[in-house]
C-alpha positions in Angstrom: -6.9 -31.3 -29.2 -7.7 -34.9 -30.3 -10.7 -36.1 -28.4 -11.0 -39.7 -26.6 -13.8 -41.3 -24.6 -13.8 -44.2 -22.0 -16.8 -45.4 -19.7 -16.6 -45.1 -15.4 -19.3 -46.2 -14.1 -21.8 -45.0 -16.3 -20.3 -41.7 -17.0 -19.0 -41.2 -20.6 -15.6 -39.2 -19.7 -13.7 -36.8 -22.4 -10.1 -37.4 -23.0 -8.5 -34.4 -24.9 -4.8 -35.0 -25.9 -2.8 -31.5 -25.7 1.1 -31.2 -26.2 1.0 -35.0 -26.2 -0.1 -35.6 -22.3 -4.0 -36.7 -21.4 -6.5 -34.4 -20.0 -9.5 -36.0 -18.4 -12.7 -34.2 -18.5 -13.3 -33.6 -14.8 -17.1 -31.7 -15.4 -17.8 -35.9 -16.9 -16.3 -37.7 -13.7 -18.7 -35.9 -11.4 -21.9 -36.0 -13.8 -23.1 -38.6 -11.8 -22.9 -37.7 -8.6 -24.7 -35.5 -6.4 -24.5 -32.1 -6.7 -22.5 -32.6 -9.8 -20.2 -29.6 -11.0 -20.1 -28.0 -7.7 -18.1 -30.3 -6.4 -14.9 -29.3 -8.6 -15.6 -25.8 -6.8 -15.2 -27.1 -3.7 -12.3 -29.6 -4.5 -10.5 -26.3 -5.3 -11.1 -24.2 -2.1 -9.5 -27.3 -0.3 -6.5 -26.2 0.9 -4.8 -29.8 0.5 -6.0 -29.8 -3.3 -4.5 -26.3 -4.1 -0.7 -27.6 -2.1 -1.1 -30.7 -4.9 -1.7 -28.7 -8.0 1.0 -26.0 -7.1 3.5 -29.1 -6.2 2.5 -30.7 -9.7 3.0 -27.5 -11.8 6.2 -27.0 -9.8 7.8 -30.4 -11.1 6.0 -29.9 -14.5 5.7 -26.5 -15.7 8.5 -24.0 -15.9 6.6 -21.1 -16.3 4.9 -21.6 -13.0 4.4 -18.7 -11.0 5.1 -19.5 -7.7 4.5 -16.3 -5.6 1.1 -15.8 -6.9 0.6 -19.8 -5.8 2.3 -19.2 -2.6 -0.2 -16.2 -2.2 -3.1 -19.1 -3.1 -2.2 -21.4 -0.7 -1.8 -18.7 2.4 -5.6 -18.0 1.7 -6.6 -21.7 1.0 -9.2 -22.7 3.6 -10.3 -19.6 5.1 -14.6 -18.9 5.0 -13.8 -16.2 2.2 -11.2 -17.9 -0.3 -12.9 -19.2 -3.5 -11.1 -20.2 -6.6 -12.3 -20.9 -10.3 -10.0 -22.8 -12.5 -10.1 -19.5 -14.7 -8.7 -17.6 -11.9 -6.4 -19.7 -11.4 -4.7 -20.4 -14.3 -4.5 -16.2 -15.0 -2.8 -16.1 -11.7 -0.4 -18.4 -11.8 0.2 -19.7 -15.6 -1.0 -22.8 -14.3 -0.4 -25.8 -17.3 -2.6 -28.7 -15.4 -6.1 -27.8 -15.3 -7.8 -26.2 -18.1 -11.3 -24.6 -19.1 -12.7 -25.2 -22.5 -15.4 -23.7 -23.6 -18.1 -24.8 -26.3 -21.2 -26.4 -26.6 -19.8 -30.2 -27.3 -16.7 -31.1 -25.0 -16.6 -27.7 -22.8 -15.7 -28.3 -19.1 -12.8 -28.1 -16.4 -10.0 -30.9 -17.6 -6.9 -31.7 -15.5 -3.8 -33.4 -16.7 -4.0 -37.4 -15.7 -2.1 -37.1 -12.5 -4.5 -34.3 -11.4 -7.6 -35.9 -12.7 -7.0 -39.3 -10.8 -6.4 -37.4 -7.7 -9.4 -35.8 -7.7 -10.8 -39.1 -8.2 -9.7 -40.4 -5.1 -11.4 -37.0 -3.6 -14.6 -37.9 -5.2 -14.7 -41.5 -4.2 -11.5 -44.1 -4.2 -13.5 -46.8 -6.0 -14.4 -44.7 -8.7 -11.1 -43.7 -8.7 -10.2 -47.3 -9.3 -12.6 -47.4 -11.5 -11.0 -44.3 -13.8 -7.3 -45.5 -13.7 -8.2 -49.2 -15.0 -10.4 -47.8 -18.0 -7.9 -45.2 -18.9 -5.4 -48.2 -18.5 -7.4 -49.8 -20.9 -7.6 -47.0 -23.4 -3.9 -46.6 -23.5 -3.5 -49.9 -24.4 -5.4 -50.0 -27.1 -4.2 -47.4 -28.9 -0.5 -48.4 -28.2 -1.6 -52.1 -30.0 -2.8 -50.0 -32.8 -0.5 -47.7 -33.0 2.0 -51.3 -33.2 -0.3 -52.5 -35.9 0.1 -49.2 -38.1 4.2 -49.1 -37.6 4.2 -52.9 -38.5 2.3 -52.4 -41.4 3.9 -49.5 -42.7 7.4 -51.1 -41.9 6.1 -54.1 -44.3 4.9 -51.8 -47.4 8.3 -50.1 -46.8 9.6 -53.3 -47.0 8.0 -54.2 -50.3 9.0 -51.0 -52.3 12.7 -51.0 -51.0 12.4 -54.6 -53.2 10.7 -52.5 -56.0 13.3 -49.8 -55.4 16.2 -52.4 -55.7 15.3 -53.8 -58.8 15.6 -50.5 -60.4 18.8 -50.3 -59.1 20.1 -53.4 -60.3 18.0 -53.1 -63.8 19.7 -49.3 -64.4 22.5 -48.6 -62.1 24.7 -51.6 -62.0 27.1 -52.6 -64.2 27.3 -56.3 -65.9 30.3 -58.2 -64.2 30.7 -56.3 -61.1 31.7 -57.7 -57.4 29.4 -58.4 -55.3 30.3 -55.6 -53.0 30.6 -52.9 -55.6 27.0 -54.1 -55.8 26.5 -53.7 -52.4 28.2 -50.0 -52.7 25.8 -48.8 -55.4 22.7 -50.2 -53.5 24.0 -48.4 -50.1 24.4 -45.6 -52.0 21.0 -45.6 -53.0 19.6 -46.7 -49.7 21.6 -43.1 -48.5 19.8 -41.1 -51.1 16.5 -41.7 -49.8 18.0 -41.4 -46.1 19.4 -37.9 -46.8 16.2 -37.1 -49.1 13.4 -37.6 -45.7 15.7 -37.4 -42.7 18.9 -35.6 -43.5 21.4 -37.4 -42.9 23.4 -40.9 -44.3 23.1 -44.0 -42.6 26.7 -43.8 -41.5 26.0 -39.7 -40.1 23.5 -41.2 -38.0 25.4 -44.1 -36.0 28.3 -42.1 -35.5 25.6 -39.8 -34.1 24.1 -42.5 -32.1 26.4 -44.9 -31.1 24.2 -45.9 -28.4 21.9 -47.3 -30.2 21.2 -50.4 -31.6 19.6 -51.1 -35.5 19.4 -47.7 -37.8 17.6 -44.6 -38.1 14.7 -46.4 -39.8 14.3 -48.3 -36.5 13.2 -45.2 -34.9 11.4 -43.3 -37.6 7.9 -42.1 -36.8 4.9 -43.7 -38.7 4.6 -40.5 -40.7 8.2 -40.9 -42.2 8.0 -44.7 -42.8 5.0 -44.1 -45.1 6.7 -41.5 -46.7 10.0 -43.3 -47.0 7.7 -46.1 -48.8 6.2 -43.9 -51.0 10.1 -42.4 -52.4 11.0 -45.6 -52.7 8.5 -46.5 -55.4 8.9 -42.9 -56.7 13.0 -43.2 -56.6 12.5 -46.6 -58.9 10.9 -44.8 -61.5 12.6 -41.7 -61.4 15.8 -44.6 -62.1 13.7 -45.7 -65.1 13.7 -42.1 -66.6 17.3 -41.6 -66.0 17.9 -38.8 -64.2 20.8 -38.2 -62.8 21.2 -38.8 -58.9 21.7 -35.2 -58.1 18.3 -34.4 -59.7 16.1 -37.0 -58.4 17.7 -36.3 -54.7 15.8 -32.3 -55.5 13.0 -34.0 -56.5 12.8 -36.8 -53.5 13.8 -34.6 -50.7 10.5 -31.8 -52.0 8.2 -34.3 -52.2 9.6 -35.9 -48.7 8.9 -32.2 -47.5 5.5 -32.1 -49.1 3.6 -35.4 -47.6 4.9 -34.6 -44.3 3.7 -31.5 -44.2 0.5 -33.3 -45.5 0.0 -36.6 -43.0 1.2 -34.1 -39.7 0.2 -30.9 -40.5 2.6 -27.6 -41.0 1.5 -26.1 -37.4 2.9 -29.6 -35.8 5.7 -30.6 -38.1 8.6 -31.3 -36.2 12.0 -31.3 -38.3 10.1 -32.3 -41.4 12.4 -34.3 -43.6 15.0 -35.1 -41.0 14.7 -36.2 -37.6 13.1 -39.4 -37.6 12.8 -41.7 -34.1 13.0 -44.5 -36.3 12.4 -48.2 -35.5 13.3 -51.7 -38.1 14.5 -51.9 -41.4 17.3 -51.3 -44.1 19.8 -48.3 -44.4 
């Protein structure tokens, strides 16, 4: 889980990022108020609470188990029915609210949707309140995130003009057209497309036809650093001569290796090969 803060109202609230959705820290939104955590215990024995969590996991969460909520619900507001978010989860396989343990961060969290609706349970201002300063967060992270991309997109930029003067210094011919230049460079361009995300430029349009720009329009951050850094490497492997063969073994392991590096092996998806891509030459 990657860990976030933002600031309601005085109360510092944890935002844990798991399977790429937002959790919100409910034991932090009530820290403040009176009577503090027992409040999520009685959000939960409302019976109009337990109807919008089962509706939520039913639209969101396939592994759901509906008979045990269905069970749930029946008992909701009667003077004996209590619930725990443990309890609830082990009954039904429940996905939206979560209890984390430990000394730093521990607490209930809920997914977003359910976090802001117990906000408006708690109090609709704070509520308010919550969805503007999560707002906030996202977009800040979305402007860095566009910083990043741009900036790797630029350095990828650079070293495809490092990677081309190889080319043209080793590979091409004296007296050639300009579009058996063109070829060579394509060629080359392909190498490097095949080396970090599997296919030719030409493989992925007819793939896509959809959509507009290439595959290196959509790659993740991740791969456009690592295209950036073959590019530089390609140039000099062109220097020592090796045949193109060879130095598409060597590109492609290495273009396995730093992914594995800057996303981990546990969340590598598709390592060297299915980019999202986003701007920039085949």
């Amino acid at each position: 889980m990657k860990k976030r803060t933002i600031t309601v109202k005085g109360s510092e609230i944890s935002i844990y990022s798991r399977n790429q959705e937002d959790y919100i820290s409910l034991t932090d939104m009530v820290r403040n108020f009176e009577d503090g955590p027992v409040l999520i215990e009685r959000w939960l024995r409302n019976k109009n609470t337990i109807e919008f969590i089962g509706i939520w996991e039913q639209l969101n969460n396939p592994a759901f188990n509906s008979p045990e909520f269905e069970g749930i619900k029946n008992e909701a507001g009667l003077n004996r029915f209590t619930l725990s978010v443990k309890k609830w989860i082990e009954k039904t396989n429940a996905v939206g609210l979560l209890a984390k343990t430990g000394r730093y961060g521990g607490g209930t969290y809920a997914h977003k949707d359910i976090a802001f609706e117990f906000g408006s349970w708690l109090s609709p201002e704070f509520k308010l309140y919550l969805i503007k300063e999560f707002q906030r967060l996202k977009q800040e992270e979305y402007r860095k995130q566009s910083l990043e991309w741009n900036l790797q997109r630029t350095l990828a930029k650079v070293n495809y003009k490092i990677h081309t003067d190889a080319i043209k210094d080793k590979l091409i011919p004296p007296r050639i057209t300009t579009a058996q230049a063109n070829f060579i460079y394509a060629n080359e361009a392909d190498l490097l497309n095949v080396a970090l995300f599997g296919v030719t430029a030409g493989d992925w349009r007819q793939g896509n036809p959809g959509k507009a720009g290439n595959m290196r329009d959509y790659a993740a951050l991740e791969q456009l650093v690592v295209l950036s850094n073959l590019e530089s490497i390609n140039a000099v492997l062109i220097h020592q001569g090796l045949a193109q063969p060879e130095r598409l073994r060597q590109l492609n392991e290495i273009a396995i290796n730093q992914m594995k590096s800057l996303v981990g092996a546990a969340g590598l998806r598709g390592i060297a090969g299915r980019g999202k891509s986003k701007k920039g030459e085949d």
